[in-house]
Structures are given as C-alpha cells and as structure tokens.
N, CA, C and O atoms as CSV, one atom per row, in Angstrom:
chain,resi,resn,atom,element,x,y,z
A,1,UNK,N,N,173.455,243.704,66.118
A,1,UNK,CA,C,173.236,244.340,64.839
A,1,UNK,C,C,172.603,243.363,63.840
A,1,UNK,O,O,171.847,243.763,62.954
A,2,UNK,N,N,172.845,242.403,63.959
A,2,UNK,CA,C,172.729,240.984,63.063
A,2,UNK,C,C,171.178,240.992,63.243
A,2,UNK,O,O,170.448,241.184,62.271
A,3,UNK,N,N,170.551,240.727,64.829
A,3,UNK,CA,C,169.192,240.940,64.766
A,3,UNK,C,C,168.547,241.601,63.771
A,3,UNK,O,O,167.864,241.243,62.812
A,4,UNK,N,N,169.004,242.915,64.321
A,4,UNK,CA,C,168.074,244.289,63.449
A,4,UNK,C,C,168.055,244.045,62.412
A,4,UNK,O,O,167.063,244.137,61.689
A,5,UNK,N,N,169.086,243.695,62.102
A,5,UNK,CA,C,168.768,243.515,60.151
A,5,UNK,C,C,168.317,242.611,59.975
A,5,UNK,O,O,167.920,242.539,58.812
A,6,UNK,N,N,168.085,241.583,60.670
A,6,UNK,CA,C,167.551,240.071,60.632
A,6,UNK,C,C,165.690,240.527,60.276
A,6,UNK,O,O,165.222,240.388,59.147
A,7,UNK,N,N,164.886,241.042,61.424
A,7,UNK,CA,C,164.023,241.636,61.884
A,7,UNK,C,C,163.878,242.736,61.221
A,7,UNK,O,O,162.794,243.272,61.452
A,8,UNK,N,N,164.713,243.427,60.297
A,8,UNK,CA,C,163.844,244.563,59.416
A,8,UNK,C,C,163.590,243.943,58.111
A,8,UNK,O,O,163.050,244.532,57.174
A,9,UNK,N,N,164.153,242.289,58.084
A,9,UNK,CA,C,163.822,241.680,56.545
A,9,UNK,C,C,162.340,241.218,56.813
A,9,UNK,O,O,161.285,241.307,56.185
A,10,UNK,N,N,162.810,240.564,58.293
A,10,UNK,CA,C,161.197,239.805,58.686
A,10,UNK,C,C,160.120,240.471,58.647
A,10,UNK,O,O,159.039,239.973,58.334
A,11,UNK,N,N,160.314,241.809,58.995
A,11,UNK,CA,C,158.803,243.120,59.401
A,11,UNK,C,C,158.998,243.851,58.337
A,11,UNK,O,O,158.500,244.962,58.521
A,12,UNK,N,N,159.707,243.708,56.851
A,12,UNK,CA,C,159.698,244.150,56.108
A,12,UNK,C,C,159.651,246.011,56.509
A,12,UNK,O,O,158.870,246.914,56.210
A,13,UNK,N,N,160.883,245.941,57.295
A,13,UNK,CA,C,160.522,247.914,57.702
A,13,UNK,C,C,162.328,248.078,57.375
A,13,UNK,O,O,163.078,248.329,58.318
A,14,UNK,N,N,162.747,247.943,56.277
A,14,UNK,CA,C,164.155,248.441,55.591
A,14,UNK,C,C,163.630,249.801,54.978
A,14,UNK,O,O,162.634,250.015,54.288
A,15,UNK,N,N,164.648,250.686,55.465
A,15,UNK,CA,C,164.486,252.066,55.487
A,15,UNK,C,C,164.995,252.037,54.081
A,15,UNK,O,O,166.032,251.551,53.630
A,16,UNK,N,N,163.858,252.775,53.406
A,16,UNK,CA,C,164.122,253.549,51.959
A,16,UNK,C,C,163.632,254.791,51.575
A,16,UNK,O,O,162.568,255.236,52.006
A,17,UNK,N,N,164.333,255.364,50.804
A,17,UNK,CA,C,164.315,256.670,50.282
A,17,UNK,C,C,163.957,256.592,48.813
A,17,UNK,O,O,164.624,255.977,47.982
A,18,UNK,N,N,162.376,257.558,48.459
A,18,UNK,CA,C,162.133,257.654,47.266
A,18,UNK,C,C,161.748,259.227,47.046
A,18,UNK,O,O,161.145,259.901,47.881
A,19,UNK,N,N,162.184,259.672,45.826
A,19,UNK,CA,C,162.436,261.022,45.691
A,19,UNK,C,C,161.377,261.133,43.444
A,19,UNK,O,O,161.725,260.849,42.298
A,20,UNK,N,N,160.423,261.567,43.960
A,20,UNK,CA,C,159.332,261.914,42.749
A,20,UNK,C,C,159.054,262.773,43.169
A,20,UNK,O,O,159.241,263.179,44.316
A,21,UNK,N,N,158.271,263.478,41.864
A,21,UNK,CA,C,157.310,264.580,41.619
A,21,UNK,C,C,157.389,265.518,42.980
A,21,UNK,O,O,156.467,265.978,43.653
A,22,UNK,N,N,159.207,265.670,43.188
A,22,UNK,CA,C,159.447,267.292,44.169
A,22,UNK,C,C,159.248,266.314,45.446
A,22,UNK,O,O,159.496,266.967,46.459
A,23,UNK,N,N,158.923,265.110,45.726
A,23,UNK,CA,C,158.463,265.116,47.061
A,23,UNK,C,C,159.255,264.122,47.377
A,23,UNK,O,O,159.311,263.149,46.625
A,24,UNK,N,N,160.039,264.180,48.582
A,24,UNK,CA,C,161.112,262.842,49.268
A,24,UNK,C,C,160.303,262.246,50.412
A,24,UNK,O,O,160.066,262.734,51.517
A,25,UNK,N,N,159.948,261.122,49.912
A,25,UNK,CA,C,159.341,259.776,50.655
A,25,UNK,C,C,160.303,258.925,51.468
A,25,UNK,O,O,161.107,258.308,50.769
A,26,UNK,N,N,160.423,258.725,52.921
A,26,UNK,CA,C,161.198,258.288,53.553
A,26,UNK,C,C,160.596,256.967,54.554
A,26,UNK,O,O,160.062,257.410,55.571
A,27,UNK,N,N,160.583,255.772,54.478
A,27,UNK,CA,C,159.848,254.719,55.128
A,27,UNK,C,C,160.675,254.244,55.783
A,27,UNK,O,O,161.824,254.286,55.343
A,28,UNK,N,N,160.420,253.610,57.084
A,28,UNK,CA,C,160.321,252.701,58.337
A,28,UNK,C,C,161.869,253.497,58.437
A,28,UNK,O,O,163.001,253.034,58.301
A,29,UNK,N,N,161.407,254.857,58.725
A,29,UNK,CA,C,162.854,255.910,59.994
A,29,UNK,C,C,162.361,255.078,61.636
A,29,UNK,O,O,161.514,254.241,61.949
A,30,UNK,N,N,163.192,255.691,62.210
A,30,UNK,CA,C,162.768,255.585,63.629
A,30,UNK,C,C,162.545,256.796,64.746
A,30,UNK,O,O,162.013,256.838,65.855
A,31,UNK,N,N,163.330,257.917,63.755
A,31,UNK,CA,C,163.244,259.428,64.507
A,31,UNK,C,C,163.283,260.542,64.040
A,31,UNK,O,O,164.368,260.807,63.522
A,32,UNK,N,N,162.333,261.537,63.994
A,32,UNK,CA,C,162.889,262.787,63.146
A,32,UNK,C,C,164.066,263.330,65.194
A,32,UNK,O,O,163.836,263.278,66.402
A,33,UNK,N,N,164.984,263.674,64.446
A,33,UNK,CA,C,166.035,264.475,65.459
A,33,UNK,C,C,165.633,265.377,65.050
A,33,UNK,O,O,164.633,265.561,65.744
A,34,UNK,N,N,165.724,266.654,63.912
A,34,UNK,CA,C,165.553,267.893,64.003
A,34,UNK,C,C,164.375,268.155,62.538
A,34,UNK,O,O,164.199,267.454,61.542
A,35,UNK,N,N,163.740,269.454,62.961
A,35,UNK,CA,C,162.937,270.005,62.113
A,35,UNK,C,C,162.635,271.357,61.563
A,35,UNK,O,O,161.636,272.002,61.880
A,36,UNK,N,N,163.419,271.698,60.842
A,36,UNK,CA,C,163.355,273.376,61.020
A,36,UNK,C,C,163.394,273.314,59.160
A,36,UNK,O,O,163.545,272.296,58.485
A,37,UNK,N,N,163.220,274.629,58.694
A,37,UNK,CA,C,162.617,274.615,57.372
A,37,UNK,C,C,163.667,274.938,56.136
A,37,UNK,O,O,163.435,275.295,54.981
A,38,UNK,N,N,165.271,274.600,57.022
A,38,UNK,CA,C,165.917,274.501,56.286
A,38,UNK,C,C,166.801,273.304,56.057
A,38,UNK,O,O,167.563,272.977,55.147
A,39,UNK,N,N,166.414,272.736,57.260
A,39,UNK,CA,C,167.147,271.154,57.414
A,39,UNK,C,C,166.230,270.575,58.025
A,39,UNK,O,O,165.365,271.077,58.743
A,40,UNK,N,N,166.475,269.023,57.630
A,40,UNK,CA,C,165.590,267.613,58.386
A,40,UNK,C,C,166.599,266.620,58.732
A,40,UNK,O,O,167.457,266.195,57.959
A,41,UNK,N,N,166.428,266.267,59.998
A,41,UNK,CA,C,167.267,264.942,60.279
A,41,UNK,C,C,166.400,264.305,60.870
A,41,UNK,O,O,165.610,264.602,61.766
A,42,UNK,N,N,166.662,263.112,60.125
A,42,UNK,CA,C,166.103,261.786,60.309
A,42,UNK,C,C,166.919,260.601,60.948
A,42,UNK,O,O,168.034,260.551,60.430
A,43,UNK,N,N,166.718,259.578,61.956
A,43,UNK,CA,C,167.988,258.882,62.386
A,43,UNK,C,C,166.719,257.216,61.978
A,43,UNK,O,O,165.535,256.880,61.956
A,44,UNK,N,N,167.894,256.796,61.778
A,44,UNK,CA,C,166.952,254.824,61.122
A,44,UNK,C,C,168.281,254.485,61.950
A,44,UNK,O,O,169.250,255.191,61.670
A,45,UNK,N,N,168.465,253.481,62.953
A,45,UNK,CA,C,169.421,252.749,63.718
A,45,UNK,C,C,170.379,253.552,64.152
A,45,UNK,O,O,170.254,254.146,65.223
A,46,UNK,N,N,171.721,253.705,63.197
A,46,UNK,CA,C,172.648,254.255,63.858
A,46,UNK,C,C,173.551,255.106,62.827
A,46,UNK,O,O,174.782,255.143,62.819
A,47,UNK,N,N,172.600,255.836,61.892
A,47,UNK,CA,C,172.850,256.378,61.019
A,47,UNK,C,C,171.776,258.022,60.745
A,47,UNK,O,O,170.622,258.433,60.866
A,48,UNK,N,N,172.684,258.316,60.461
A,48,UNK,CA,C,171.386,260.014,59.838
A,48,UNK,C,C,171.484,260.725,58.369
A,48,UNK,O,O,172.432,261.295,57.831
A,49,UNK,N,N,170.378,260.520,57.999
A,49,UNK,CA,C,169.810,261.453,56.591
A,49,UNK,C,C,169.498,262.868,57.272
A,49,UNK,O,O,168.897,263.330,58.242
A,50,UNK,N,N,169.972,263.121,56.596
A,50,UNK,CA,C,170.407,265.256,56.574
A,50,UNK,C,C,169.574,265.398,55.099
A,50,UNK,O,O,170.037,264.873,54.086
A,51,UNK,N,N,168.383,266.111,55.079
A,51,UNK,CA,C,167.827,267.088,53.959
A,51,UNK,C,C,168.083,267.948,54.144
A,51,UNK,O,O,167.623,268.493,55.148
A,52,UNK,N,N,169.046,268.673,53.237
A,52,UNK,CA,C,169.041,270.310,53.598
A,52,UNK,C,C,168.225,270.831,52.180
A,52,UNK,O,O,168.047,270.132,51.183
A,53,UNK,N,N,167.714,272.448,52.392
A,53,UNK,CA,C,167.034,273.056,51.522
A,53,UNK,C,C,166.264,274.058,52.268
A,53,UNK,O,O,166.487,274.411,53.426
A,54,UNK,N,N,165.188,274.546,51.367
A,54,UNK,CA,C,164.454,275.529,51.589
A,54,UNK,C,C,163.168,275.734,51.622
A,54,UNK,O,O,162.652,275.526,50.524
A,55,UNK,N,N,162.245,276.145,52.658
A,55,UNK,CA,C,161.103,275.791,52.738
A,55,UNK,C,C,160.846,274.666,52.738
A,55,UNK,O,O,160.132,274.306,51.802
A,56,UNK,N,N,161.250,273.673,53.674
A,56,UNK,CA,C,161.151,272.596,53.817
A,56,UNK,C,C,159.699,272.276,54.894
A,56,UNK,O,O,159.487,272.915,55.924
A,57,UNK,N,N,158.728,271.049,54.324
A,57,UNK,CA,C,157.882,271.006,55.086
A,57,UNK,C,C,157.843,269.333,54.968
A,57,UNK,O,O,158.396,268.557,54.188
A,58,UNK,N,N,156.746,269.093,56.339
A,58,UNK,CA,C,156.707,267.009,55.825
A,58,UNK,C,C,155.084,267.849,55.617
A,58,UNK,O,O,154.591,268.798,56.227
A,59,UNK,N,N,154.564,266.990,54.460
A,59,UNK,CA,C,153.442,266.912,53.652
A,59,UNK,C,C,152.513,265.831,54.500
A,59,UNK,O,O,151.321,266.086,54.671
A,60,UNK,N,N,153.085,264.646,55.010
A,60,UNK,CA,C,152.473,263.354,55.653
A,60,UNK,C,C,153.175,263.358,56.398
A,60,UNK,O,O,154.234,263.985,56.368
A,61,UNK,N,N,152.558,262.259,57.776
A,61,UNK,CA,C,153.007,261.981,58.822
A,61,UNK,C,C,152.764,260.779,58.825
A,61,UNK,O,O,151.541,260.632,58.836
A,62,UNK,N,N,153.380,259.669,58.819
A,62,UNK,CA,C,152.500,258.002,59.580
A,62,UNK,C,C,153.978,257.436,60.196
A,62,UNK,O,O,155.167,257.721,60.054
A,63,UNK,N,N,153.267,256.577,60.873
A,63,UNK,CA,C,154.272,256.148,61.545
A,63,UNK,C,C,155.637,254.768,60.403
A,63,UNK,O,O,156.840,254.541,60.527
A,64,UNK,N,N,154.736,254.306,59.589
A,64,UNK,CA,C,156.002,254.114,58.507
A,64,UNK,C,C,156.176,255.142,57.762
A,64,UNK,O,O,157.405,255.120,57.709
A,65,UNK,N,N,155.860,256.051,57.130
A,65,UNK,CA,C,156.826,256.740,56.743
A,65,UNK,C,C,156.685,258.700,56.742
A,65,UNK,O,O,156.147,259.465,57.542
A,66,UNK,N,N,157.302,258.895,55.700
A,66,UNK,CA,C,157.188,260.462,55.841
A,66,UNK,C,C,157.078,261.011,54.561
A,66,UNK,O,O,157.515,260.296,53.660
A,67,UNK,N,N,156.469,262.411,54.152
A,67,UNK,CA,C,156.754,262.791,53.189
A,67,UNK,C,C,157.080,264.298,52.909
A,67,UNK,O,O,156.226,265.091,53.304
A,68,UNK,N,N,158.204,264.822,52.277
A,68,UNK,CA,C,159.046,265.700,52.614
A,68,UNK,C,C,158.955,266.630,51.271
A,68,UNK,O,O,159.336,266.201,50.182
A,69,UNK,N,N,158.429,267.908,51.445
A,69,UNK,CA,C,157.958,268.809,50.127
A,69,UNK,C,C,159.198,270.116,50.664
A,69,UNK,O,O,159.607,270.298,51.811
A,70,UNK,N,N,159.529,270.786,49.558
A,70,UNK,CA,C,159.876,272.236,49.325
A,70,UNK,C,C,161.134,271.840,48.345
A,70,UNK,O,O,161.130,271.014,47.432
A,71,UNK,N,N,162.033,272.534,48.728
A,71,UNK,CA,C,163.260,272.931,47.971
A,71,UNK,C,C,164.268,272.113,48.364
A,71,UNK,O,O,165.003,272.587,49.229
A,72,UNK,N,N,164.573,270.747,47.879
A,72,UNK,CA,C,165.579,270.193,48.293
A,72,UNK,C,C,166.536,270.333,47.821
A,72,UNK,O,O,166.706,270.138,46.617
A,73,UNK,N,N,167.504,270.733,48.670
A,73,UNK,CA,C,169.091,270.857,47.929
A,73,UNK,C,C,169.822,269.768,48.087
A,73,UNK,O,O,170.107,269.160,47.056
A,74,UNK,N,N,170.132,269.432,48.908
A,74,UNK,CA,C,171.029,267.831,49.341
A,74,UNK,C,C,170.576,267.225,50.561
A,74,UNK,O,O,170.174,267.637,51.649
A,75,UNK,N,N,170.874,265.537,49.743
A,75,UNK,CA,C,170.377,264.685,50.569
A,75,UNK,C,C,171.656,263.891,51.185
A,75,UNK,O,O,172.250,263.319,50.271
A,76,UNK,N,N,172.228,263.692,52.382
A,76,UNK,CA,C,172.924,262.942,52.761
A,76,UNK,C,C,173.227,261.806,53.784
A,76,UNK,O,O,173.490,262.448,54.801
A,77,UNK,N,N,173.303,260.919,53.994
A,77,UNK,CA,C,173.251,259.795,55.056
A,77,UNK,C,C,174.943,259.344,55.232
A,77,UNK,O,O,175.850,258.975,54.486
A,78,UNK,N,N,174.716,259.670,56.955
A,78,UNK,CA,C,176.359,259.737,57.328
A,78,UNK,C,C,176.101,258.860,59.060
A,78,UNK,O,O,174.954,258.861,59.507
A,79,UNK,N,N,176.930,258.362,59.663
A,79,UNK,CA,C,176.860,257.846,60.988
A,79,UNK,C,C,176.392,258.486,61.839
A,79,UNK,O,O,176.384,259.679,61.536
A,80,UNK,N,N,175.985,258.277,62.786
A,80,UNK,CA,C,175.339,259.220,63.851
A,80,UNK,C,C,175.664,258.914,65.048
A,80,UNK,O,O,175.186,257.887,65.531
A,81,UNK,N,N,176.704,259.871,65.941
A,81,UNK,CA,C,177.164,259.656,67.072
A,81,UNK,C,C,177.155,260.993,67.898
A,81,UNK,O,O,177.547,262.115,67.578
A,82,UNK,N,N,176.389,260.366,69.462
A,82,UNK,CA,C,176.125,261.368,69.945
A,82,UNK,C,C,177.188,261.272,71.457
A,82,UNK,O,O,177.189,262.196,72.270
C-alpha cells in the first residue's frame, strides 16, 4: 500500500474530485465498475465513488480523467469489497 501511495505522489496521479459549473471532474480513477444513467461507480485502488442522480452522462473520456454532467444528487466514497 505504502508503494501506491509512494508512486501516485511520484506520477502525480492522486485521485481528485472537482465539482463546477454542474459538471463532476474525476482524475487518475482506475475503473468505471458501473454506468447506467442513474448511478456511476468509479473504483481508484481499493475504494468506490458512487454518483447517484439523474440523467447522468460522462461529457469526456481520457484516460486521466472523466467528466460527469446531469443531475447529481449524491456523491459518496466508501471501501470496495468484492
């Protein structure tokens, strides 16, 4: 674990969340898990961001980051165990 975090200071890819003008900006994830237009899950290591809402769409695609338009109702980041 020590690595990863070691190595996301070095490659500067620390997962952050920025939320402007309606649109949630999400950088250096590692997975969308689900996509449907009322929820988004996103997994970064060993953790998951849950967007829930409505009419949910990603606006951008790149491989650092994402960008997430419609009706956001809640944003939450909780452990992720499968």
């Amino acid at each position: 674990m020590i690595n990863r975090y070691i190595n996301d200071i070095v490659d500067a890819n620390i997962f952050e969340i920025s939320f402007k003008n309606d649109k949630l900006t999400i950088y250096y994830y590692d997975e969308i898990k689900e996509f449907k237009d009322d929820v988004i899950i996103i997994l970064k290591n060993n953790k998951k961001l849950i967007i829930k809402g409505k009419k949910l769409r990603i606006e951008s695609l790149y491989n650092e980051y994402l960008i997430i338009k419609g009706n956001i109702l809640s944003i939450n980041l909780g452990d992720f165990y499968e």
